[in-house]
MMTF fields as JSON, N, C-alpha, C and O atoms, coordinates in Angstrom:
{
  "mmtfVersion": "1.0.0",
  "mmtfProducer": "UNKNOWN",
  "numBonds": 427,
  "numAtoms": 428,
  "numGroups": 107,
  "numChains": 1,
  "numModels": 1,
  "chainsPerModel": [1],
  "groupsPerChain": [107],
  "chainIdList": ["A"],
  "bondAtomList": [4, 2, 8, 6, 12, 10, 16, 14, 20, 18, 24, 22, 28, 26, 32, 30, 36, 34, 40, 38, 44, 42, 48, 46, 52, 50, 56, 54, 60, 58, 64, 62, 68, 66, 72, 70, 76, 74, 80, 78, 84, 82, 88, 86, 92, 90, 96, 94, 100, 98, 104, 102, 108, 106, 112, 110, 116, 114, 120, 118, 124, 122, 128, 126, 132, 130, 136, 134, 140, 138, 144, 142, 148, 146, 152, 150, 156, 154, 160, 158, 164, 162, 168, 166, 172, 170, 176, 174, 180, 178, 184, 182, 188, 186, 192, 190, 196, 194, 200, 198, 204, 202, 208, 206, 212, 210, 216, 214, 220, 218, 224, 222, 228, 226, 232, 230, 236, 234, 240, 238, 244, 242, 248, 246, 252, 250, 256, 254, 260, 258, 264, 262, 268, 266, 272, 270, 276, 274, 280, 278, 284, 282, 288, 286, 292, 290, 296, 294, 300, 298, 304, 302, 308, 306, 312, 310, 316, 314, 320, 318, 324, 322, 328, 326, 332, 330, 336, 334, 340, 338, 344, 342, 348, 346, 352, 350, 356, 354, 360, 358, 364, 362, 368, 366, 372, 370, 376, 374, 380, 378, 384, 382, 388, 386, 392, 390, 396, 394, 400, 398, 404, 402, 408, 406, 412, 410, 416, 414, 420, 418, 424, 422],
  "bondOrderList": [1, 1, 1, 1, 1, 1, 1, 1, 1, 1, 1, 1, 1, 1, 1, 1, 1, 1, 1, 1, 1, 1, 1, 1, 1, 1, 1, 1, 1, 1, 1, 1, 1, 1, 1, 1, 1, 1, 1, 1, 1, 1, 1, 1, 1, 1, 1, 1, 1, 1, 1, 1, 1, 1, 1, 1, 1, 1, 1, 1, 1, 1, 1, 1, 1, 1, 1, 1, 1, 1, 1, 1, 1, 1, 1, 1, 1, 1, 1, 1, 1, 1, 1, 1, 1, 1, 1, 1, 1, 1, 1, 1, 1, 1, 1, 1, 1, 1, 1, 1, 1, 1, 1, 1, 1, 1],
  "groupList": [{"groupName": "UNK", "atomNameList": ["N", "CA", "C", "O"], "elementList": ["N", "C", "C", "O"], "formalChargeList": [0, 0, 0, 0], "bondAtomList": [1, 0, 2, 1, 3, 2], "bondOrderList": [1, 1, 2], "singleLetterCode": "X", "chemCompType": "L-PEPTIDE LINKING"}],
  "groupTypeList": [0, 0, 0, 0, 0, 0, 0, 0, 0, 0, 0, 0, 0, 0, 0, 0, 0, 0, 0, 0, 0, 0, 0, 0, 0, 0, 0, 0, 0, 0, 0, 0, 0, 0, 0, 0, 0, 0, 0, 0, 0, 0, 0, 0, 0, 0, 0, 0, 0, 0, 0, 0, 0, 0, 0, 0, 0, 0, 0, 0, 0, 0, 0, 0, 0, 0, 0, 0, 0, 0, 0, 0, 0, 0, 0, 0, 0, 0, 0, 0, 0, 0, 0, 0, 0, 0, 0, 0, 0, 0, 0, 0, 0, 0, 0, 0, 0, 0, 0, 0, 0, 0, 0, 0, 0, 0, 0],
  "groupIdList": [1, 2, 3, 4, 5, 6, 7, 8, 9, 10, 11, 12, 13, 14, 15, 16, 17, 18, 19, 20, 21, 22, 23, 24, 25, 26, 27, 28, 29, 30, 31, 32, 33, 34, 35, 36, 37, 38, 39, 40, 41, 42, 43, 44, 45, 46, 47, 48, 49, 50, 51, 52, 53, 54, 55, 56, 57, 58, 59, 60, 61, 62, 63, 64, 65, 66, 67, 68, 69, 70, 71, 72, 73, 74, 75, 76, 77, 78, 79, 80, 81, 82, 83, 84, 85, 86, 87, 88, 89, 90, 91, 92, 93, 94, 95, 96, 97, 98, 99, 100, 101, 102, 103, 104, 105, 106, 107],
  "secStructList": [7, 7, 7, 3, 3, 3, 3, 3, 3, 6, 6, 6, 6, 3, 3, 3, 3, 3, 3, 1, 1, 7, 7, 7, 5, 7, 7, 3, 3, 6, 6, 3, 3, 3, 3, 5, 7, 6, 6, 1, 7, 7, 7, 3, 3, 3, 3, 3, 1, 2, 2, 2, 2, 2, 2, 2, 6, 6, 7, 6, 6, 2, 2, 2, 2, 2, 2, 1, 7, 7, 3, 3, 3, 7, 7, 3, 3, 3, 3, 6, 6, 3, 3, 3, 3, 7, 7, 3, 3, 3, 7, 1, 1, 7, 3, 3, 3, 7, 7, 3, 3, 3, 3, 7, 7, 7, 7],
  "xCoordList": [-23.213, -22.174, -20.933, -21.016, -20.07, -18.619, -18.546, -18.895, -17.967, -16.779, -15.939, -15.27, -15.927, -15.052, -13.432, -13.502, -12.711, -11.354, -10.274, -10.556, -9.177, -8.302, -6.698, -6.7, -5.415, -4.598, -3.918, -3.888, -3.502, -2.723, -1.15, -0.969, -0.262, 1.189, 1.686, 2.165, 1.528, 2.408, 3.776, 4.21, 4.606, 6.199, 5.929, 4.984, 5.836, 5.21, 4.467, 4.543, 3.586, 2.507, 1.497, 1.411, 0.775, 0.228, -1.162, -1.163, -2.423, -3.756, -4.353, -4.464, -4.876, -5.136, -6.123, -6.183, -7.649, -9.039, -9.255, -8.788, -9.704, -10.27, -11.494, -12.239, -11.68, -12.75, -11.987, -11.112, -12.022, -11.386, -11.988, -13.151, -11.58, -12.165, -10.502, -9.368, -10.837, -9.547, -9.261, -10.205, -7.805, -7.57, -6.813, -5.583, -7.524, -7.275, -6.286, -5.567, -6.572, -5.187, -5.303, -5.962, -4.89, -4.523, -4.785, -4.933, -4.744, -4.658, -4.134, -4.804, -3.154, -1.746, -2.554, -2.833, -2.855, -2.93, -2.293, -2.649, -1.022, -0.187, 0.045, 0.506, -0.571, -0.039, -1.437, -1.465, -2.242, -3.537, -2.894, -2.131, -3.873, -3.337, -4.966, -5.137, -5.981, -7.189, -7.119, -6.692, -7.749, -7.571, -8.635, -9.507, -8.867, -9.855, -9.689, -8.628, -11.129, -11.631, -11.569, -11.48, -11.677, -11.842, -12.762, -12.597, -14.321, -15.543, -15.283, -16.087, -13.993, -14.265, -14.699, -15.149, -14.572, -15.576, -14.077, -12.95, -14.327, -13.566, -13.546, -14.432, -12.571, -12.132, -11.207, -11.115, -10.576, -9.143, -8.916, -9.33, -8.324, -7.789, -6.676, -6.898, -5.805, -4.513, -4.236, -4.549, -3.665, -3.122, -1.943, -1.936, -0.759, 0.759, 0.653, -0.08, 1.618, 1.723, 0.146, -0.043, -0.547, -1.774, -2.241, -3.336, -1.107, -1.156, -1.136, -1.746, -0.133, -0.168, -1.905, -2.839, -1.88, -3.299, -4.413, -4.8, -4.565, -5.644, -5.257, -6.124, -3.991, -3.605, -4.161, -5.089, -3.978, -4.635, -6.303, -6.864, -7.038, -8.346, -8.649, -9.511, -7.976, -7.651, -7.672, -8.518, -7.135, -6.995, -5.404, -4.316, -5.948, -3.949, -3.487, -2.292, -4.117, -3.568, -4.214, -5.173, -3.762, -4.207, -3.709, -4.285, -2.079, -1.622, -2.591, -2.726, -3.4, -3.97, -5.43, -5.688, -6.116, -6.943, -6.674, -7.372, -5.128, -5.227, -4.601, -4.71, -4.025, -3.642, -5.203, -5.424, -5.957, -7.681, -8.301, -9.17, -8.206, -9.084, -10.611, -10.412, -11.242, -12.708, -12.875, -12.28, -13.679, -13.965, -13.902, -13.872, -13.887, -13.559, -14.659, -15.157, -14.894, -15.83, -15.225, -14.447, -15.652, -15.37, -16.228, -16.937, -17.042, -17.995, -17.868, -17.738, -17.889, -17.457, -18.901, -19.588, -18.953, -20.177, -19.634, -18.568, -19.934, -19.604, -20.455, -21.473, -19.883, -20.064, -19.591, -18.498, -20.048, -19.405, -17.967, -17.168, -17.64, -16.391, -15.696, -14.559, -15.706, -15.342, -15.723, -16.952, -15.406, -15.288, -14.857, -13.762, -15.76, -15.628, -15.607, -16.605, -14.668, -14.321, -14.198, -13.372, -15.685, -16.009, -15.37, -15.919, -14.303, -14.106, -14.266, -14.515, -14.256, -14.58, -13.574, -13.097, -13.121, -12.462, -13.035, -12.888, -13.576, -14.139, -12.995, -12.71, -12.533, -11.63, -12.359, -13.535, -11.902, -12.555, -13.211, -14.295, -12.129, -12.875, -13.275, -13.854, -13.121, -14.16, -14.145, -13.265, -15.017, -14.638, -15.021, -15.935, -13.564, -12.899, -13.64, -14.092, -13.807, -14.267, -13.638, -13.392, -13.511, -13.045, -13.835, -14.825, -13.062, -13.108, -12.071, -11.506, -11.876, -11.001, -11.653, -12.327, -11.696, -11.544, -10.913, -9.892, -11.152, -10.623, -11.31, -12.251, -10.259, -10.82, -10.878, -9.812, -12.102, -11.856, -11.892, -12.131, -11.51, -11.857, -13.007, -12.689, -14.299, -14.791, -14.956, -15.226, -14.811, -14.344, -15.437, -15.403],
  "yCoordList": [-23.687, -22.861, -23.722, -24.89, -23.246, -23.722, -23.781, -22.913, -25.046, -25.083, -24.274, -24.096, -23.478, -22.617, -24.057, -24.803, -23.75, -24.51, -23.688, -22.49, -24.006, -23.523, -24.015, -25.246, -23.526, -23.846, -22.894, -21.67, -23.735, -22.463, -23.188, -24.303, -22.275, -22.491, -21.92, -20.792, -22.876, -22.263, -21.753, -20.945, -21.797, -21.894, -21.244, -20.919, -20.293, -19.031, -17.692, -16.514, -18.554, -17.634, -16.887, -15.725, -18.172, -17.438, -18.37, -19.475, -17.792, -18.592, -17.713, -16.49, -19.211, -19.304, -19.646, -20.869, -18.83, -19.211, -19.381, -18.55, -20.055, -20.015, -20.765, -21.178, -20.908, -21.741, -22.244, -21.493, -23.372, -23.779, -23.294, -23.662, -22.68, -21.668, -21.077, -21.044, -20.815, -20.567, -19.358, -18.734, -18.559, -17.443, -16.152, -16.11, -15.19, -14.66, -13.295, -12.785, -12.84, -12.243, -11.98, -12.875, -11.084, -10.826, -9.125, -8.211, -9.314, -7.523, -7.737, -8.387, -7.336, -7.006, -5.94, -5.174, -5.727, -4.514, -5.312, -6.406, -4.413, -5.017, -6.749, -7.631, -6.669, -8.473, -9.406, -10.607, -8.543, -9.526, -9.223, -8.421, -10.612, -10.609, -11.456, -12.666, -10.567, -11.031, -11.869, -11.4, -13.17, -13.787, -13.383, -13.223, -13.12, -13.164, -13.727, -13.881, -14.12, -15.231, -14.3, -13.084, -15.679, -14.93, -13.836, -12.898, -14.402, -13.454, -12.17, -11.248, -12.265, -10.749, -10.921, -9.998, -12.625, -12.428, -12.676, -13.1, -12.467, -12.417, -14.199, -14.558, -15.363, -16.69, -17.089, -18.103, -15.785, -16.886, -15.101, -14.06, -15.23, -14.397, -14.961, -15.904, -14.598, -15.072, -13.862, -12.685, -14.359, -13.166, -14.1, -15.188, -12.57, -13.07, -12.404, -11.478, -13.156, -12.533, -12.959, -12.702, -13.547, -13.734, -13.652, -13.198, -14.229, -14.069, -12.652, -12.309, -11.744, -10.164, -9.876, -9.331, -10.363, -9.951, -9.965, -9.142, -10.859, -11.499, -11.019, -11.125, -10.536, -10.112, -8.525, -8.235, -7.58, -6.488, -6.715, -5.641, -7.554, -7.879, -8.503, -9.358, -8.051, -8.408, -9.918, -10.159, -10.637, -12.108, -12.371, -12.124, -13.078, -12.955, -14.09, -14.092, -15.676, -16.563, -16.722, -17.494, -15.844, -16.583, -17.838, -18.445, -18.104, -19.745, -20.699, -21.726, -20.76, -21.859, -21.755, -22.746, -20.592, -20.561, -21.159, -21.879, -20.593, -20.716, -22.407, -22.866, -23.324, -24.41, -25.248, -26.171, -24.932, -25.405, -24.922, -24.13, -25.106, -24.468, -25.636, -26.785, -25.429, -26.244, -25.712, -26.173, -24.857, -23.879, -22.472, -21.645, -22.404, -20.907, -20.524, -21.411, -18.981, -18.572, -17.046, -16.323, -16.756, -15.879, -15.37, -16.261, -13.686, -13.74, -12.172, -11.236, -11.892, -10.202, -9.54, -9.909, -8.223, -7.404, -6.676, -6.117, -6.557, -5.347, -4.331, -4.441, -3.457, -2.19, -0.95, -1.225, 0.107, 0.674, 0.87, 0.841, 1.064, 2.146, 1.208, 1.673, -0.021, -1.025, -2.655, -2.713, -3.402, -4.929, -5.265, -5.495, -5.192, -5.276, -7.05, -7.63, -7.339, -9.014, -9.319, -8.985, -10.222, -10.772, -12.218, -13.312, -12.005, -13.083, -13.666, -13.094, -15.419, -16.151, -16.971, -17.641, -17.092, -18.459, -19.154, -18.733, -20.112, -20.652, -22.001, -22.987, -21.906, -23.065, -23.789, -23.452, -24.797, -25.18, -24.108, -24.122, -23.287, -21.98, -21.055, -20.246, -20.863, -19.178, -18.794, -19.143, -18.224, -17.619, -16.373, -15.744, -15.99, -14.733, -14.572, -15.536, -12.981, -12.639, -10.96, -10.149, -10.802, -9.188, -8.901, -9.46, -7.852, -7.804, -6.616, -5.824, -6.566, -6.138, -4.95, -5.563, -4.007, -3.195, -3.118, -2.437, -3.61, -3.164, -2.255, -2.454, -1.105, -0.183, -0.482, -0.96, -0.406, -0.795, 0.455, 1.472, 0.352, 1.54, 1.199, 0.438, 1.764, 1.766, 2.182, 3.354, 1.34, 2.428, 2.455, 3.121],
  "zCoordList": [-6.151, -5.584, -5.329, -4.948, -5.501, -5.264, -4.285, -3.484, -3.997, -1.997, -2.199, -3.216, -0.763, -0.646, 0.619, 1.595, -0.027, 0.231, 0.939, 0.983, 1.471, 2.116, 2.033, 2.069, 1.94, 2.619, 3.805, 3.93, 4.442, 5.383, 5.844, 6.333, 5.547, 5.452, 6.612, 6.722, 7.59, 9.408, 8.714, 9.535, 7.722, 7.962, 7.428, 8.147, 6.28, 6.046, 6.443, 6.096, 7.487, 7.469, 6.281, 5.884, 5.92, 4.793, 4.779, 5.321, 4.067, 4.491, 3.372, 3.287, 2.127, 0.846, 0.897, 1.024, 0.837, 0.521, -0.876, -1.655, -1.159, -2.495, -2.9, -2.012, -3.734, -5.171, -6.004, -6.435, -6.421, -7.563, -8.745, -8.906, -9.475, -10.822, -11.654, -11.177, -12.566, -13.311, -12.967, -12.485, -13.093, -12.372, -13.226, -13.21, -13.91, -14.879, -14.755, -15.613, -13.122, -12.832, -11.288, -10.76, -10.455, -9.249, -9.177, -9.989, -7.472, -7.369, -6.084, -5.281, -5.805, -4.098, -3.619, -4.541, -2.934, -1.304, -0.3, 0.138, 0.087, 1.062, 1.208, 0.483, 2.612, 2.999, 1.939, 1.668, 1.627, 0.591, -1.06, -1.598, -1.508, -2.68, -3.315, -3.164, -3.987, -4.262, -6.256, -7.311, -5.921, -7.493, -7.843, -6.989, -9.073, -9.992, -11.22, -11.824, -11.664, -12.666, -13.796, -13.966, -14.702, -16.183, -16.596, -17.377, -15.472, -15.98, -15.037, -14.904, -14.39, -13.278, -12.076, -11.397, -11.525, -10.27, -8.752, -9.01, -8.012, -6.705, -6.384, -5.608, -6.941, -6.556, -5.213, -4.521, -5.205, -4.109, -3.419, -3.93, -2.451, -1.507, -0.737, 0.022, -0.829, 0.308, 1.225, 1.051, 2.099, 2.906, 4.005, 4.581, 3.81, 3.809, 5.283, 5.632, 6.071, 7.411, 8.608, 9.797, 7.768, 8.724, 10.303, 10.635, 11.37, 12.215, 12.872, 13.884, 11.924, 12.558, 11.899, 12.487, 10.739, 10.511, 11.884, 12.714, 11.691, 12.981, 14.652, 15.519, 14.949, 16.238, 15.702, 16.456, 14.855, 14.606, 14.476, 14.694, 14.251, 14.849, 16.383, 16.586, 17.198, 18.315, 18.787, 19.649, 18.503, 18.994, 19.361, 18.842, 20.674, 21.079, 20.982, 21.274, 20.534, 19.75, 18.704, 18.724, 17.188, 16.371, 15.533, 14.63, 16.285, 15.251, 16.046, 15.381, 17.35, 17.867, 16.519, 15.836, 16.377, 15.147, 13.94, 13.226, 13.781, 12.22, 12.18, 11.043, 13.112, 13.029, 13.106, 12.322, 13.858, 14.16, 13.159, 13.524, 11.607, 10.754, 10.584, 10.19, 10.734, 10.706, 8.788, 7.814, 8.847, 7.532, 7.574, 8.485, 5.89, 6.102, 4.678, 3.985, 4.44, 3.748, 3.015, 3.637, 1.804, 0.84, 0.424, -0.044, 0.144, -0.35, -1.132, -0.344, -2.324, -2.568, -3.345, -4.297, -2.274, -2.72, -3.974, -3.715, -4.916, -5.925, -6.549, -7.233, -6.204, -6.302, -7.384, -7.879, -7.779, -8.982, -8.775, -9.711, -7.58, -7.462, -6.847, -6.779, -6.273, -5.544, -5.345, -5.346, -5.25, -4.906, -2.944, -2.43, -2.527, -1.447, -0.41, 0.018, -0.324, -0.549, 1.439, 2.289, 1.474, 2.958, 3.448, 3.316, 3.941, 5.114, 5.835, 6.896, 5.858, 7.449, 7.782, 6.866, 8.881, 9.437, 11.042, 12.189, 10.616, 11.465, 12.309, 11.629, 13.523, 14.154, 15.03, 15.17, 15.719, 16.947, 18.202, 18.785, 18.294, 19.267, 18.843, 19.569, 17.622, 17.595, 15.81, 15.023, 15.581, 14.451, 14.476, 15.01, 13.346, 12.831, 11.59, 10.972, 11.101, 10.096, 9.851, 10.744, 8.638, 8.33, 6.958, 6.485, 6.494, 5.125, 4.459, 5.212, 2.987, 2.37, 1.346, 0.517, 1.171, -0.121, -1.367, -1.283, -2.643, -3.454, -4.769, -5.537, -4.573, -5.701, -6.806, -7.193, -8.005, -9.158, -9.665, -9.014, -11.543, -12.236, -13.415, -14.329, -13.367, -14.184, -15.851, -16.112, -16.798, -18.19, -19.031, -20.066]
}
């Protein structure tokens, strides 16, 4: 299994999970932006604005989180009608977790 890796851009606001794996295209829902691999599988996830992210999962400092990154984790269930892509961020105090929907089309 691949390390799952990170950057996170305070002057931005932006927090880049990934796998190193080649990246064959993208899919935007709002502030996320999910990579995918050549074979179709769920590699990298970013998400723009992060801190409003994480204050809408109720946390009322998340730059003390997202500056304290320990590890973080990626994991996507797939499904016929969907790719359903699991989140972790683990800091010194606590870890955060969500997850994302994305619709696929089957042909």
């Amino acid at each position: 299994m691949k390390e799952t890796l990170f950057d996170y851009d305070s002057e931005n606001d932006s927090l880049f999970i990934y796998k190193k794996s080649k990246i064959k295209g993208s899919v935007d829902i709002g502030d996320i932006i999910v990579d995918m691999s050549i074979d179709g599988k769920v590699v990298g996830i970013e998400m723009l604005n992060v801190s409003d992210m994480l204050k809408n999962l109720g946390l009322k400092n998340p730059k003390e989180i997202l500056n304290t990154i320990k590890s973080v984790s990626i994991r996507a269930v797939y499904k016929q009608d969907s790719i359903m892509v699991y989140y972790s961020i683990a800091s010194k105090a606590r870890e955060v977790s969500s997850s994302v929907a994305l619709p696929v089309q089957i042909k």
